[in-house]
N, C-alpha and C positions, 0 to 999 in steps of 0.2 A: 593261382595264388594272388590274393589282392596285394599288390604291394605299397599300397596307399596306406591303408590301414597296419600295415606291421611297421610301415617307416613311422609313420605318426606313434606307435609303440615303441621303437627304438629312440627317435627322440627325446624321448622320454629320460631315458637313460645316459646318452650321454651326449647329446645337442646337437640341432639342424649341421652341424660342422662335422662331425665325425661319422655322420650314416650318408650313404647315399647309392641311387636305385638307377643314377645317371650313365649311358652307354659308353659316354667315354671311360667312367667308372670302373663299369661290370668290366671291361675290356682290358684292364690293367689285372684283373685278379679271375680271368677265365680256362688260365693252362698255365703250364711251365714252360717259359720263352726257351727253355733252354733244349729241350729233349724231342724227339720224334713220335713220343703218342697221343695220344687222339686228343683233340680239344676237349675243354666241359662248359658250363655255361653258369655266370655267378648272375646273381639276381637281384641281388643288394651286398654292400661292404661296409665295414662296421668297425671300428676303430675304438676299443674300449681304453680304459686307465688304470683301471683296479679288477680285481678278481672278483668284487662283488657286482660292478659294472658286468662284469663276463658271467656269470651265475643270474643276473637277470636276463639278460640275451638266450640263455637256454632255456631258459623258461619259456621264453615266448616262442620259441622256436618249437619248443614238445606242445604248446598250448596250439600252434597251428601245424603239428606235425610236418616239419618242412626241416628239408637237411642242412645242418650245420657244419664249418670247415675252418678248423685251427690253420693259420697261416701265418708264416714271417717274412722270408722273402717270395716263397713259391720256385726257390731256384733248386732241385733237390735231383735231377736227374732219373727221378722214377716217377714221377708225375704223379704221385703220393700227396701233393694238396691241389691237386686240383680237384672242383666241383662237380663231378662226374653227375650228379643228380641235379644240379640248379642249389639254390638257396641261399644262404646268409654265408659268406665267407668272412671270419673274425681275425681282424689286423691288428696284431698283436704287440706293433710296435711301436705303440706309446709306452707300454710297459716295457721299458728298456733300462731299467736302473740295477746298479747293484745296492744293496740294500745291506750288505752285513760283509768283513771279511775277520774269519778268525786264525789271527797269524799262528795263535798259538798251535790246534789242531789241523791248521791249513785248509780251511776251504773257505768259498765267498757263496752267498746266496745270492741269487740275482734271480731278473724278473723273468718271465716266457718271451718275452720279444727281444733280448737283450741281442746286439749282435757281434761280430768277431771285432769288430771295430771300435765298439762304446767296450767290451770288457779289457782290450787289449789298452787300449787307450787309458781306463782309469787306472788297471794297475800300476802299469808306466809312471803317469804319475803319482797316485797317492801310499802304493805299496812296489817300490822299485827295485827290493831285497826280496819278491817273490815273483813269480813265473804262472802261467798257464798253458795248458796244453793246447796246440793250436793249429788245426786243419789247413789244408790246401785249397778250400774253399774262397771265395771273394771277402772282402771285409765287410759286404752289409749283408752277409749271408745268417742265418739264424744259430746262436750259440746251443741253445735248449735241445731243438729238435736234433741236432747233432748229437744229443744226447741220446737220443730218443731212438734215433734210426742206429744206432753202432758205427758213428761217426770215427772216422781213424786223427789223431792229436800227433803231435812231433814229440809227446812223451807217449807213445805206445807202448815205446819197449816197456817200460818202466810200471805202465797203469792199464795197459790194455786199450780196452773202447769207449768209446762217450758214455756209453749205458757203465762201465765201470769207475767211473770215475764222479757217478754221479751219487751224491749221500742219502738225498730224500727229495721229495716233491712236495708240492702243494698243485691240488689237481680239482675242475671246477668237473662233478660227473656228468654225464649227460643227460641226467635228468635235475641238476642243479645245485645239487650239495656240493659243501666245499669239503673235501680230507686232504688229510698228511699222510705219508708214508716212510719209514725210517724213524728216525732218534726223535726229528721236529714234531710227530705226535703226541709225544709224551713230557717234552721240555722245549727250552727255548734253543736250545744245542743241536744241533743238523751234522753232528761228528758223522754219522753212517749210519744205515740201514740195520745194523745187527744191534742187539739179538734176537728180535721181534720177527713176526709171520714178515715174508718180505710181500707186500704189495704192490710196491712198484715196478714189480714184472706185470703186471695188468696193464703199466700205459706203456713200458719200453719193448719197443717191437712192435706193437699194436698200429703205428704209422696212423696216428689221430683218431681211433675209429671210438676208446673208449673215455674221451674223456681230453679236458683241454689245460696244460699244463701251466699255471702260473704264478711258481715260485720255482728255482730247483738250486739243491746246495751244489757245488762243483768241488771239486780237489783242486788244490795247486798245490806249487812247491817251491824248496826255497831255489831262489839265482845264486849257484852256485859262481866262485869266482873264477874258475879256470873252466874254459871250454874250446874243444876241437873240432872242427868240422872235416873229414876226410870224404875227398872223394875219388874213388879208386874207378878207373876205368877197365873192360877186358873186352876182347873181343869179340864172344860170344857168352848168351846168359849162360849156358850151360857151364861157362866156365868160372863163372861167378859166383852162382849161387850157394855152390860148396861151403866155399870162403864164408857167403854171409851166414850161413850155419851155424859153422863153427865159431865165430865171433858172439853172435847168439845164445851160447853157451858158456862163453869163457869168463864173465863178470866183471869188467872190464870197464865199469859206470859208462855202458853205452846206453843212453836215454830214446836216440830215435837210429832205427837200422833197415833202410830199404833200399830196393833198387830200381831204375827203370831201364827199358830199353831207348836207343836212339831218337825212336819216331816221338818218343812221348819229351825226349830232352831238348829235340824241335821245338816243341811250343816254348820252353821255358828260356829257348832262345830267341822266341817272337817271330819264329821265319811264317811266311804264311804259306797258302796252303799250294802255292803257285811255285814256292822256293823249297816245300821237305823234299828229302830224299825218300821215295817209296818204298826203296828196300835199301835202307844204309849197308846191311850184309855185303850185297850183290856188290860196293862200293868199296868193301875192304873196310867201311868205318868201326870204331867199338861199337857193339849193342848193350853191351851190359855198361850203365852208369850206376856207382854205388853209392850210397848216403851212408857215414857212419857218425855218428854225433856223441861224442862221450865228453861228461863232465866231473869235477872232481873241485876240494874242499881244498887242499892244498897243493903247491906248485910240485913235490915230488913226488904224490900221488897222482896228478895230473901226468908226470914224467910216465911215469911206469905204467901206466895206462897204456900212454899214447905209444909207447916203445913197445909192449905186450899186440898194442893192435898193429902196429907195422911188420912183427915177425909173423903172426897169424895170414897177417893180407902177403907177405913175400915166401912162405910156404906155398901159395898158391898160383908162383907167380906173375902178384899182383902189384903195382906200385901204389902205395896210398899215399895220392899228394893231397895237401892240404884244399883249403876251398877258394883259399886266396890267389894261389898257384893255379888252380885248377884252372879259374878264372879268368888269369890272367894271361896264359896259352891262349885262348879264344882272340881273333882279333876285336878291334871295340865292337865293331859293326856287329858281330854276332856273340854278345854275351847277353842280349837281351835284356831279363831281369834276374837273370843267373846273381850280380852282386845286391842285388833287392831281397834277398833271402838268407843271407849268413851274418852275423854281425860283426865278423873279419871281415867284413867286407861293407859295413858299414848297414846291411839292410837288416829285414825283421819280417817276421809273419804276422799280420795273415799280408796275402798279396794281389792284383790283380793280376791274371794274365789269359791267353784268349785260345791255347790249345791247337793254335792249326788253323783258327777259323778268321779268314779274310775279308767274310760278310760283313762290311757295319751294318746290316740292317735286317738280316738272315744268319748269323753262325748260328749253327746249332750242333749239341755233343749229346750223345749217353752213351752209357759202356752195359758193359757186364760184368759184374762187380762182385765179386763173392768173398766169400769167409770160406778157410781151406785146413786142410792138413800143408803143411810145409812140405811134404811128399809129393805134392802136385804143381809149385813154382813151375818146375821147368816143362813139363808137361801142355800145362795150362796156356804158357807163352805160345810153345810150338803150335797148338790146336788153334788159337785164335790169329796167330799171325799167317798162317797161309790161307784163312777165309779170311782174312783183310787183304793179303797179294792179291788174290782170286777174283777181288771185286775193285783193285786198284787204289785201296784204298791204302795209307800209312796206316799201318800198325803201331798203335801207341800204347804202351803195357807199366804197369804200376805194380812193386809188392812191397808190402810191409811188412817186417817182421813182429809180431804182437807177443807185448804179456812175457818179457823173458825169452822168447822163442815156443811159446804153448800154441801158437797157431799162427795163422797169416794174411792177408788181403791179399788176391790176386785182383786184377783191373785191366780189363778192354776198353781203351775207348774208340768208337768210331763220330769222327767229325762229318757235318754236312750241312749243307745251302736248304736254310730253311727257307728262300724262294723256288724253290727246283721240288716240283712234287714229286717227278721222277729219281731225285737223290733222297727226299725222302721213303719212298719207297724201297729204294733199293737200302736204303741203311737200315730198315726195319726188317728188311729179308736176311742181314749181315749180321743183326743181333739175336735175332732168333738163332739161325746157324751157329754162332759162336756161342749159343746159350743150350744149346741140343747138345752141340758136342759136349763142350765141357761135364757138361751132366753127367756122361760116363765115367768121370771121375770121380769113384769114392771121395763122400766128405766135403766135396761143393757146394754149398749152398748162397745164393744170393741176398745182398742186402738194398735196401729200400727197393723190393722187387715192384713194378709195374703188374697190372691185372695179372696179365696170361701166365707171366712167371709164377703167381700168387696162386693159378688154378694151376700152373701142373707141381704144386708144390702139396695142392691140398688133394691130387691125385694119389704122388708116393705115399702121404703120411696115415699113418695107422689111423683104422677108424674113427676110435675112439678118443684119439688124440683131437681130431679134428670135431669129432658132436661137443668133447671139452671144452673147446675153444667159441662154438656155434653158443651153447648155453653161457658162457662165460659175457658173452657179445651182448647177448639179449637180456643174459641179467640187468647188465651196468646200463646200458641203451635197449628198454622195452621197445619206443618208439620207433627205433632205427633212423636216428637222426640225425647220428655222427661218425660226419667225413663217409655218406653211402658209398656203396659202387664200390670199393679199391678189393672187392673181394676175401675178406676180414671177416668170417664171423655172420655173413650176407649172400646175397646171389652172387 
């Protein structure tokens, strides 16, 4: 590939300032700093403004057949933007504005590079009687593709996944047309997808391969005036998870309803990796930490909530103390960012925090992350926490109740010294096994899967589900241009 010649092409587009072929460059935009698979190699980065700025870039990209890769932050724990083939990586995040909010049907339009940070920040200020749904991920992490990959929000209960909460698109193809999908193809109103063919299952799930996304509506809602945050401890998940079920079910204006175990509430306590308890159990500590978040219009519907959830959680005997309470049991030294995340407590999402990892200059995380039956919570836990004992590793575990209780996230994380080749190693032999096993559990499936999991996925699936999807690929991208390698639709 000349890269002389395609850079002198891209400046074109949008100035000697926003392209460049330079190694410290490619270096910032070659892997995901964050995860244990294999590096890729970017060849040039490219920083557009506008969607038509991004629709020339494809262009030139199919004019010298050479692979192109939607990016925002590159932080995404399945190594899903990285440049597995080389070629032009498109930085997304000058397009960071929002652009439209409509209080009345509640959603805001905003750009593809937007990130938790720039959305969270303008509602705050210029819409402060509405709310968004909002990830565990970092603040300059990417809003969209959150959308895109089945991002989990602190309204789940309520709205489900990023992919459901999203109205319509505006999507640049890979061969360079611009389309809408949803209501914004036909009007200026971005209310939702229905009642029209839905096409924006062509990009969600697709993890960039079909096309580069830059417009998308989102949902919000209104900031209701009364809210609770309960966090009920037990000690063991088994003995927990009951409970979050049942709660699950009872209507009870719970908006977000998850739990984790100890090793994962370690990190939110900032202990490092030198300070968790490996097996809190063995310790006598709680494992199950619960998240229950319910909110409400008026102070005696707020009452009878909060009292309906207190008899729920003391059937089980659970104590649901507050988040303020909770907190304030911890001594200061170890509450972490625990009060950075409730607004009885004065904090707010999104957050930073660092999961275990005491590397400044090496932490590195990925889990195993799936979409589940609620059938397999406690299951799931047990399978991935003795291959994490096994290998010495804290077992750090995440679930979220989704969609009402219609399904759930289960989540492995395993932490490690991305200077240590040999803990890289072994944490890639830690996730495959915790990814084998689980597998035997009906109803598992992983989200923002890496390659290997992407091929033994396109092993189970019906043939012809999978030639659907091969032709679907090669329609929208002849070329094979976009986001190669991640196994989509490709080798």
């Amino acid at each position: 590939m000349n890269n002389g010649e395609i850079i002198a092409e891209l400046e074109k587009i949008v100035g000697d300032r926003y392209v460049s072929d330079e190694p410290e460059i490619q270096y910032l935009y070659h892997y995901d700093f964050i995860t244990a698979e294999p590096e890729g190699k970017c060849d040039i980065a490219i920083m557009p403004e506008t969607a038509e700025e991004v629709q020339e870039i494809v262009k030139i990209a199919n004019k010298h057949k050479i692979p192109i890769v939607p990016w925002v932050s590159g932080i995404n724990f399945g190594s899903i933007a990285t440049p597995r083939k080389g070629g032009i990586v498109v930085d997304l995040r000058r397009m960071n504005h929002v652009l439209e909010v409509n209080e009345d049907d509640m959603y805001a339009v905003v750009e593809g590079g937007i990130t938790w940070a720039d959305f969270k920040g303008y509602f705050d200020k210029y819409h402060p009687d509405f709310r968004i749904g909002v990830t565990f991920s970092p603040p300059g992490t990417g809003v969209v593709p959150s959308c895109l990959a089945y991002g989990m929000w602190d309204l789940g209960m309520i709205g489900g996944t990023g992919a459901e909460f999203t109205n319509g698109l505006e999507v640049v193809l890979p061969t360079g047309e611009l389309i809408r999908a949803g209501s914004c193809s036909l009007t200026d109103y971005w209310y939702g997808r229905q009642p029209l063919p839905d096409i924006s299952g062509l990009f969600i799930g697709w993890e960039g391969t079909t096309g580069i996304v830059t417009k998308a509506a989102i949902k919000i809602w209104p900031k209701l005036p009364y809210r609770t945050d309960f966090l009920p401890f037990a000690t063991r998940v088994e003995d927990g998870v009951p409970m979050l079920l049942k709660l699950s079910k009872a209507g009870l204006g719970i908006v977000d309803l998850l739990m984790t175990n100890m090793g994962w509430a370690q990190s939110l306590q900032c202990f490092d990796q030198k300070s968790v308890a490996i097996d809190p159990v063995s310790l006598g500590l709680p494992d199950f930490i619960g998240l229950i978040t319910t909110e409400a219009y008026t102070e005696e519907q707020h009452k009878a909530q909060c009292d309906a959830i207190k008899k729920i959680c003391r059937e089980y005997n659970i104590e649901p103390l507050t988040a303020d309470v909770q907190t304030r049991n911890f001594p200061k030294k170890m509450r972490g960012v625990l009060g950075h995340i409730f607004p009885v407590t004065g904090g707010q999402m999104p957050i930073q925090f660092w999961g275990c990892w005491n590397f400044a200059r090496g932490g590195g995380g990925e889990w195993i992350g799936c979409y589940n039956t609620t059938r397999n919570i406690i299951k799931y836990y047990q399978i991935s926490r003795e291959i994490c004992l096994k290998y010495g590793k804290s077992p750090q575990y995440y679930c979220r109740i989704m969609f009402g209780g219609h399904y759930c996230v289960t989540r492995t994380n395993v932490n490690f010294n991305k200077n240590d080749p040999e803990d890289i190693r072994k944490t890639r032999q830690i996730l495959k096994e915790i990814h084998d096993a689980v597998q035997q559990l009906e109803g598992t499936i992983m989200y923002k899967p890496p390659k290997w999991v992407v091929q033994h996925y396109k092993d189970k699936t019906l043939p012809e589900t999978n030639n659907l999807i091969e032709r679907i690929k090669k329609f929208l991208d002849p070329n094979n241009i976009m986001n190669p390698g991640q196994g989509i639709g490709d080798d």
